[in-house]
PDB file of N, CA, C and O in Angstrom:
ATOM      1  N   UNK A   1      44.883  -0.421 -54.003  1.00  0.00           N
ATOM      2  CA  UNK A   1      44.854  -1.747 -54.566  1.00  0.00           C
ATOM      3  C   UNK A   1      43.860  -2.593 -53.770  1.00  0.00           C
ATOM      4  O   UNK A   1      43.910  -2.576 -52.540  1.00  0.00           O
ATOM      5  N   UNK A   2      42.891  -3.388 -54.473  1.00  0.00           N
ATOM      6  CA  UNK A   2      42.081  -4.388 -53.802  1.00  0.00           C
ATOM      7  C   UNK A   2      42.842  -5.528 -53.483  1.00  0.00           C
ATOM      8  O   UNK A   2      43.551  -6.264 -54.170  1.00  0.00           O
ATOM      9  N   UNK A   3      42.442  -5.510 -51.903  1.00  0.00           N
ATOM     10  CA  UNK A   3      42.806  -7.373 -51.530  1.00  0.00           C
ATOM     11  C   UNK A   3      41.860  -7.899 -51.140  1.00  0.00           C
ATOM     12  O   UNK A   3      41.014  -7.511 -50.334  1.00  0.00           O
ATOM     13  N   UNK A   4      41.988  -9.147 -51.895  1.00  0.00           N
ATOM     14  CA  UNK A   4      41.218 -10.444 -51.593  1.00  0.00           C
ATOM     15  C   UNK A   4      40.685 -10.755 -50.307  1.00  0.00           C
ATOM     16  O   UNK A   4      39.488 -10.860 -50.037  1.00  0.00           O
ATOM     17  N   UNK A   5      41.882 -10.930 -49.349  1.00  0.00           N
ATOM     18  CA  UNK A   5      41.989 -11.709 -47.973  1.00  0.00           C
ATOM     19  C   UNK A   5      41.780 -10.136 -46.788  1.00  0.00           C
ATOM     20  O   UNK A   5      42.265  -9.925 -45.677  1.00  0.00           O
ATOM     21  N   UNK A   6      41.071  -9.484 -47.454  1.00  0.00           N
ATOM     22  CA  UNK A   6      40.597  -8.129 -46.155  1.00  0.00           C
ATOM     23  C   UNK A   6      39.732  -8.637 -45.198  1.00  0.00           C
ATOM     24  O   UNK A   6      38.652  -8.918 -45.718  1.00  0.00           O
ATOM     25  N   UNK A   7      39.771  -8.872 -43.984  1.00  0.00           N
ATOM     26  CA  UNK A   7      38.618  -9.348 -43.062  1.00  0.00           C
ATOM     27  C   UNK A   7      37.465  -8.102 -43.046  1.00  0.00           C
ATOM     28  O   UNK A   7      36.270  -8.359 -43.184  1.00  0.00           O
ATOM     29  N   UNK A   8      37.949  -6.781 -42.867  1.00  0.00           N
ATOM     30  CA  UNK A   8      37.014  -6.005 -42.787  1.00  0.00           C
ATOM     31  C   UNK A   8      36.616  -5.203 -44.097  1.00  0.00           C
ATOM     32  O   UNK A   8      35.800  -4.282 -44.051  1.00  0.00           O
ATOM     33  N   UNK A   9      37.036  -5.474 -44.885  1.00  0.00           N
ATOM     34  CA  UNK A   9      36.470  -4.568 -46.128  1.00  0.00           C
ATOM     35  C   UNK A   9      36.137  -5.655 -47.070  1.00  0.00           C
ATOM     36  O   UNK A   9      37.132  -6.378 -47.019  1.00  0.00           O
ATOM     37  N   UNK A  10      34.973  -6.386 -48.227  1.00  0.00           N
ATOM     38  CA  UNK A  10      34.325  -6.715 -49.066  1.00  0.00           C
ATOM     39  C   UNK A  10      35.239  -6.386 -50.330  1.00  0.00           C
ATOM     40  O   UNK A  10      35.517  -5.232 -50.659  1.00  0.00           O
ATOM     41  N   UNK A  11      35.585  -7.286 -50.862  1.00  0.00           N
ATOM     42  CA  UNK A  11      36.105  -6.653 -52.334  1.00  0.00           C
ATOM     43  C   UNK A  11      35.341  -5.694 -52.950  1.00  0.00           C
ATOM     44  O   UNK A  11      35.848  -4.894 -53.736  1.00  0.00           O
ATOM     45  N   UNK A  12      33.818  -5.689 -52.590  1.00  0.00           N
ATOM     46  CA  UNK A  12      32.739  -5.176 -53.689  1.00  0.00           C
ATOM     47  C   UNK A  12      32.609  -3.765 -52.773  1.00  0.00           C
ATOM     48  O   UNK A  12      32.008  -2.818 -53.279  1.00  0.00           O
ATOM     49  N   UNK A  13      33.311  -3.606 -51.108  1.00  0.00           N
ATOM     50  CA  UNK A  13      33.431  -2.396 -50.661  1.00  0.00           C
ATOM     51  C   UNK A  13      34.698  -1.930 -50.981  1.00  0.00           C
ATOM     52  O   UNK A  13      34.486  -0.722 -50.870  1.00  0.00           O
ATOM     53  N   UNK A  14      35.796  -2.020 -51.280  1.00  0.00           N
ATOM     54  CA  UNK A  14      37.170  -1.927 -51.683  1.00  0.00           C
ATOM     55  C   UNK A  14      36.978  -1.315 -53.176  1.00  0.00           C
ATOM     56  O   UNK A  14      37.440  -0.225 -53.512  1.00  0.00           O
ATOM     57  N   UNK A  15      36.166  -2.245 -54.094  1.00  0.00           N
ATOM     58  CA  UNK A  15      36.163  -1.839 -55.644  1.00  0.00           C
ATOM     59  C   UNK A  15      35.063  -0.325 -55.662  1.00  0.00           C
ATOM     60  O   UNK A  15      35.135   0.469 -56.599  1.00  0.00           O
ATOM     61  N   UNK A  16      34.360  -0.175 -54.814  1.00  0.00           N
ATOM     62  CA  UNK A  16      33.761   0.732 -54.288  1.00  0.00           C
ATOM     63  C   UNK A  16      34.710   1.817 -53.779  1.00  0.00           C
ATOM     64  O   UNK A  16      35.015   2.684 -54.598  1.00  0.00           O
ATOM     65  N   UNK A  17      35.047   1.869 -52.970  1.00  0.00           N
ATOM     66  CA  UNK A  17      36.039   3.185 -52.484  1.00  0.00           C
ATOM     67  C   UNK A  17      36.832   3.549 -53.276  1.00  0.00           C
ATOM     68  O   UNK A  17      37.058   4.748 -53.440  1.00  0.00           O
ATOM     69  N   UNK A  18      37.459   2.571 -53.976  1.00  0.00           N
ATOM     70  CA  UNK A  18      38.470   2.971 -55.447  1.00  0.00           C
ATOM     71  C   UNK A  18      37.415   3.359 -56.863  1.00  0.00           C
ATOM     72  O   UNK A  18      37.917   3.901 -57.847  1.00  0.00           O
ATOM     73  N   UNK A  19      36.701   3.191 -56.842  1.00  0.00           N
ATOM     74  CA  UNK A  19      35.832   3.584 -57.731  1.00  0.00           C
ATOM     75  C   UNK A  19      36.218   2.908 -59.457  1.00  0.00           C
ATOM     76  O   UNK A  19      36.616   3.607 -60.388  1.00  0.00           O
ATOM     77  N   UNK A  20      35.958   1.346 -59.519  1.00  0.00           N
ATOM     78  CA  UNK A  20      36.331   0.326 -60.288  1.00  0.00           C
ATOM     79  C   UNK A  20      35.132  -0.568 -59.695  1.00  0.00           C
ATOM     80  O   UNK A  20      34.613  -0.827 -58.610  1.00  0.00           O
ATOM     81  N   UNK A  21      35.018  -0.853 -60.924  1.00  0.00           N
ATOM     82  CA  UNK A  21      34.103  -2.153 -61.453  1.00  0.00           C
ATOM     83  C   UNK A  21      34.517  -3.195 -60.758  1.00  0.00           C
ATOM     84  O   UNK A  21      35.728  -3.384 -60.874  1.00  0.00           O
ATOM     85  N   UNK A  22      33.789  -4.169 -59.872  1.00  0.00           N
ATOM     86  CA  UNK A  22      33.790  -5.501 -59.071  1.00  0.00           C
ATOM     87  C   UNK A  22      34.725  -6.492 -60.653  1.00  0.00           C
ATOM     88  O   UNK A  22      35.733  -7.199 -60.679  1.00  0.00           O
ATOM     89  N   UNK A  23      33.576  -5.965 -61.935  1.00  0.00           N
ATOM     90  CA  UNK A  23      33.908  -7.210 -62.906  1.00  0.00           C
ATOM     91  C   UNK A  23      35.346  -6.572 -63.647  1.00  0.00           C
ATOM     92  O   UNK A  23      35.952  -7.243 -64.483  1.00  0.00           O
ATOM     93  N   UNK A  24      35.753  -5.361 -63.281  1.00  0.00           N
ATOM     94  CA  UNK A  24      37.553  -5.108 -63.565  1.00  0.00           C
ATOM     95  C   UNK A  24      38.269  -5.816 -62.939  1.00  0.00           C
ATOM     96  O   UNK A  24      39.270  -6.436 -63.298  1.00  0.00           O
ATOM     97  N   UNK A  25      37.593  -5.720 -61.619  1.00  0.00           N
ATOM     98  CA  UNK A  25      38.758  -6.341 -60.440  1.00  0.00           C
ATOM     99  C   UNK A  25      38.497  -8.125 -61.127  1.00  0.00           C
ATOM    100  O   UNK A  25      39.594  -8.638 -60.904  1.00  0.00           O
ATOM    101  N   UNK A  26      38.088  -8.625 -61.440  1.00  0.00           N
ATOM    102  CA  UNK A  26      37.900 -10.174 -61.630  1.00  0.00           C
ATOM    103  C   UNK A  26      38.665 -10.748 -63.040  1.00  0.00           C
ATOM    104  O   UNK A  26      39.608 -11.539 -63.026  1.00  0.00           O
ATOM    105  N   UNK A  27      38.215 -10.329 -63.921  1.00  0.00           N
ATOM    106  CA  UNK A  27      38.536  -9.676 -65.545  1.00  0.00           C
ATOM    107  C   UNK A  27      40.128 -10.181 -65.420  1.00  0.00           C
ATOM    108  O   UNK A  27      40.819  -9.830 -64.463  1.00  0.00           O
ATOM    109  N   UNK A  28      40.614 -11.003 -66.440  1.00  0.00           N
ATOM    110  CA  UNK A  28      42.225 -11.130 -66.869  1.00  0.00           C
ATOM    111  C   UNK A  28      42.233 -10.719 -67.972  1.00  0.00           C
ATOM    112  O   UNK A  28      41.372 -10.955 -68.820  1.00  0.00           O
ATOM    113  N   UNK A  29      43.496  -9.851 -68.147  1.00  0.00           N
ATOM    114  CA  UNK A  29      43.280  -9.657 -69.342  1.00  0.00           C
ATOM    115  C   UNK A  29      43.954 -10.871 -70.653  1.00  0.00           C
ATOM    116  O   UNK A  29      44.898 -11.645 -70.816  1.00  0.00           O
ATOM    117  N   UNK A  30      43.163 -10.550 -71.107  1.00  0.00           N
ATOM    118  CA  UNK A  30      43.435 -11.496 -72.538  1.00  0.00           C
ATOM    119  C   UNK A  30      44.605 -10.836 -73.383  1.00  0.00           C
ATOM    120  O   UNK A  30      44.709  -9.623 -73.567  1.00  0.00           O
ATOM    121  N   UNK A  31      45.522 -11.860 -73.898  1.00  0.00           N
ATOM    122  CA  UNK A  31      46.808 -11.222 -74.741  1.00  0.00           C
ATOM    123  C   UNK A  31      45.911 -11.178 -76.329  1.00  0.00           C
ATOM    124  O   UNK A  31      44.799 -11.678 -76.498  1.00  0.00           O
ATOM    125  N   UNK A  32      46.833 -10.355 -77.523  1.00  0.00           N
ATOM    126  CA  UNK A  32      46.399 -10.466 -78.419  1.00  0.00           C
ATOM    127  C   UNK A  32      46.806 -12.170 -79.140  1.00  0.00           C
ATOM    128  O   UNK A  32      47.640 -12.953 -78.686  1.00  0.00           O
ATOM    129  N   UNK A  33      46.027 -12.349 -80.211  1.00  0.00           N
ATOM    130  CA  UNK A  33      45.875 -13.738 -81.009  1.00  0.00           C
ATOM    131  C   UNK A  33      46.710 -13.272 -81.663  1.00  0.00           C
ATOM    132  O   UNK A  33      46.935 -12.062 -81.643  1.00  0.00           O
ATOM    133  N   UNK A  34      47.328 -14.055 -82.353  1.00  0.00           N
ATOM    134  CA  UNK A  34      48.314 -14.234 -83.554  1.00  0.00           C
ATOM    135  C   UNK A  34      48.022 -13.591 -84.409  1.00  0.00           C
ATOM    136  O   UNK A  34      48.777 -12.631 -84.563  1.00  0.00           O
ATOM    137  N   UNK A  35      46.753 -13.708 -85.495  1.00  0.00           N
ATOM    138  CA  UNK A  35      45.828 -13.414 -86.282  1.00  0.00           C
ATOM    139  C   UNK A  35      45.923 -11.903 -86.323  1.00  0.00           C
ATOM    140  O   UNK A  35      46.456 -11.167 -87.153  1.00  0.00           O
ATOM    141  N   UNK A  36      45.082 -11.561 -84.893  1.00  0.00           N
ATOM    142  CA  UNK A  36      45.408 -10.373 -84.595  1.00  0.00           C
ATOM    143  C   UNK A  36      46.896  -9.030 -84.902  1.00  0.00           C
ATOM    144  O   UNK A  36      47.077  -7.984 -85.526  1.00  0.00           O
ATOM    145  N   UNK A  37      47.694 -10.026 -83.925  1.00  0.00           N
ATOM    146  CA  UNK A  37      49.098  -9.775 -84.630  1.00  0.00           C
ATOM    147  C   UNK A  37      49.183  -9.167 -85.801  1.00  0.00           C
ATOM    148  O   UNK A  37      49.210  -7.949 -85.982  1.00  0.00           O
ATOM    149  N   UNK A  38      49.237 -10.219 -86.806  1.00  0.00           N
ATOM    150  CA  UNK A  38      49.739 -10.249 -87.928  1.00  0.00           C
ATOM    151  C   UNK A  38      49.002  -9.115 -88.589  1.00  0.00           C
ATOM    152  O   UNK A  38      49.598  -8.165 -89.096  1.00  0.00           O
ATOM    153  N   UNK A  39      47.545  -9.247 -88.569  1.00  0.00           N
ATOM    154  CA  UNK A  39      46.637  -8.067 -89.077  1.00  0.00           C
ATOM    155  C   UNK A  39      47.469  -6.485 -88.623  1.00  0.00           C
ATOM    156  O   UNK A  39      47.771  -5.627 -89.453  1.00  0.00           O
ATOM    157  N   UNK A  40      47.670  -6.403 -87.456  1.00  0.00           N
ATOM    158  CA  UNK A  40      48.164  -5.248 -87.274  1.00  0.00           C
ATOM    159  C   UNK A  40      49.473  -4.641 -87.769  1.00  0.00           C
ATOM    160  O   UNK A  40      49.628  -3.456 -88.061  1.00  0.00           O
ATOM    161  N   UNK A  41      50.353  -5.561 -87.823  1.00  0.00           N
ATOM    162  CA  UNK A  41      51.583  -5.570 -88.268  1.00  0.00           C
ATOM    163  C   UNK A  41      51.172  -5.217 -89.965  1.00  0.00           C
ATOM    164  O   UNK A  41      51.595  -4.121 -90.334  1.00  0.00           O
ATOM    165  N   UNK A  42      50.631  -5.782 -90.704  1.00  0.00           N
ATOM    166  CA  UNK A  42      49.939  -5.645 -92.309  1.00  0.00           C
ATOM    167  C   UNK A  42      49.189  -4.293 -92.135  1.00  0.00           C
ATOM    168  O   UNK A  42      48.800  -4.035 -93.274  1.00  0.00           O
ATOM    169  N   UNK A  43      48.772  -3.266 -91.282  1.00  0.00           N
ATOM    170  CA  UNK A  43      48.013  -2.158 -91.433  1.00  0.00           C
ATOM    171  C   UNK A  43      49.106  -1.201 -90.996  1.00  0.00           C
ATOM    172  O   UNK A  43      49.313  -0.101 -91.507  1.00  0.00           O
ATOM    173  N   UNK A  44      49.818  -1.772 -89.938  1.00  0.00           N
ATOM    174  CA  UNK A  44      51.092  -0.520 -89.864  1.00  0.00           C
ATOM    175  C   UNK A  44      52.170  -0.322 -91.183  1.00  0.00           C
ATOM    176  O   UNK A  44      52.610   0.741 -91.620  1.00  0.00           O
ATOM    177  N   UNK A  45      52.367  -1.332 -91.532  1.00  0.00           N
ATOM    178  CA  UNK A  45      53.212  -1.371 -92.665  1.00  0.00           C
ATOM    179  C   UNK A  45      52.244  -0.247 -93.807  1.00  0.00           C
ATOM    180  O   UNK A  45      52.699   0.798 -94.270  1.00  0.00           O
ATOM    181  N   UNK A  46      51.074  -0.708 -94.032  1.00  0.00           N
ATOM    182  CA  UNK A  46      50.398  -0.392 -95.254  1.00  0.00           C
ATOM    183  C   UNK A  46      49.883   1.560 -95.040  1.00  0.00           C
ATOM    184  O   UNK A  46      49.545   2.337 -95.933  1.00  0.00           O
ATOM    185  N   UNK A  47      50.038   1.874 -93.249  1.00  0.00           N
ATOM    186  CA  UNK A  47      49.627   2.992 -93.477  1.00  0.00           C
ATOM    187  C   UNK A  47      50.425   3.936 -93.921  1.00  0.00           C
ATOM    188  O   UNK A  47      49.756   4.941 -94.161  1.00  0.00           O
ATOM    189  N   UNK A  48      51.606   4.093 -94.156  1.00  0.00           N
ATOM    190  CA  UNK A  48      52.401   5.271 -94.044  1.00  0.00           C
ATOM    191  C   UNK A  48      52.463   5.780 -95.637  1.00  0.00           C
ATOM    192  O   UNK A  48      52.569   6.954 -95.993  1.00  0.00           O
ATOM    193  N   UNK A  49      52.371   4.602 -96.514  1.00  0.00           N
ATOM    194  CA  UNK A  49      52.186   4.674 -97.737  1.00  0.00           C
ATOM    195  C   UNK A  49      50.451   5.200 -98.139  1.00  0.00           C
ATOM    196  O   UNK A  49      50.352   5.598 -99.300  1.00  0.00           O
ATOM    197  N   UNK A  50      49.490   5.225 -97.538  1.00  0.00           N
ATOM    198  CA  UNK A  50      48.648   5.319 -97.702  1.00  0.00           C
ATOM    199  C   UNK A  50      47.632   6.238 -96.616  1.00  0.00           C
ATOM    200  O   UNK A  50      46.437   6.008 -96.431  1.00  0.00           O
ATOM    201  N   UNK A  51      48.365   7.230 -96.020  1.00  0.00           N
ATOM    202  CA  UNK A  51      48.224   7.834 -94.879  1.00  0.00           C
ATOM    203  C   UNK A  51      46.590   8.867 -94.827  1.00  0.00           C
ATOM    204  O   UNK A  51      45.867   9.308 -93.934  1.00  0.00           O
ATOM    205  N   UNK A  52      46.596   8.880 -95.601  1.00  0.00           N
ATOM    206  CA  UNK A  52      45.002   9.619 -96.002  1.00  0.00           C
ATOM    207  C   UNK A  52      43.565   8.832 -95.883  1.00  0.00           C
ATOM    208  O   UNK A  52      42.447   9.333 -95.771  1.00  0.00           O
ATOM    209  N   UNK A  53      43.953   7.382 -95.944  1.00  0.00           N
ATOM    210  CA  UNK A  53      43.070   6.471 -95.709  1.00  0.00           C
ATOM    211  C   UNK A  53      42.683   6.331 -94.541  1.00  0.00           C
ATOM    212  O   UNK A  53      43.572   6.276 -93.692  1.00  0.00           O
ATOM    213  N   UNK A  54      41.082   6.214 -94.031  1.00  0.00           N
ATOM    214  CA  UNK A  54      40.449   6.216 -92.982  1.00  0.00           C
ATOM    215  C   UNK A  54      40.364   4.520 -92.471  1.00  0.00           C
ATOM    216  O   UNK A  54      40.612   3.486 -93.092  1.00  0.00           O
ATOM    217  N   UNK A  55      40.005   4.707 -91.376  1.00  0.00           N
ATOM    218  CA  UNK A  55      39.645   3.336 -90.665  1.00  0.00           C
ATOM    219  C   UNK A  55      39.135   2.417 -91.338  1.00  0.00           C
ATOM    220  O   UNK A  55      39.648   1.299 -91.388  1.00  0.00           O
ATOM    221  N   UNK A  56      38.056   2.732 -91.960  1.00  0.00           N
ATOM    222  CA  UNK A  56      37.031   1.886 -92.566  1.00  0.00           C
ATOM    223  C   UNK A  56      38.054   1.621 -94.302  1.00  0.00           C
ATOM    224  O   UNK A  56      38.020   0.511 -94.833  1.00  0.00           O
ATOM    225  N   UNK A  57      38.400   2.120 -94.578  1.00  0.00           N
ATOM    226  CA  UNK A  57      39.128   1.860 -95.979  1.00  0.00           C
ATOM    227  C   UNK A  57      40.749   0.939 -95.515  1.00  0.00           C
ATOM    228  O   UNK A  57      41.234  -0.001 -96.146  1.00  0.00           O
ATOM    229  N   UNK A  58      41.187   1.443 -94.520  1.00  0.00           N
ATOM    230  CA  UNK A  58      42.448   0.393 -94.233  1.00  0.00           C
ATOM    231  C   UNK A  58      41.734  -0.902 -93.496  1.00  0.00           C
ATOM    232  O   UNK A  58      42.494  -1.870 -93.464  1.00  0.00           O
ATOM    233  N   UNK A  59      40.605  -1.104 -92.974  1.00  0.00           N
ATOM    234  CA  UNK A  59      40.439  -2.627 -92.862  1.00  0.00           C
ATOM    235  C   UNK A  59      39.446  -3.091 -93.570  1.00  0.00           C
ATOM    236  O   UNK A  59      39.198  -4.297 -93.573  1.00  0.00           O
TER     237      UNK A  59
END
């Protein structure tokens, strides 16, 4: 795990030895939108009935 407050190790030497991106370690993750949500919830419902349908045809 990277810490912040290391006197002797650099986050950017830390994200280094663990072998992770400086901009992972910084990065929050974002929750899904509502929108989002709902879209997904409307494609799970719709696939099981329609299970042969590809990516591009269910959205």
């Amino acid at each position: 795990m990277v810490e912040k407050n290391q006197p002797s190790l650099s986050v950017g030497v830390q994200c280094r030895l663990l072998a992770i991106s400086r901009s992972s370690f910084y990065d929050t993750p974002q929750g899904e939108t509502e929108m989002n949500l709902d879209l997904m919830l409307l494609i799970d419902k719709q696939f099981p009935d329609s299970p042969f349908c590809g990516v591009r045809q269910m959205t």
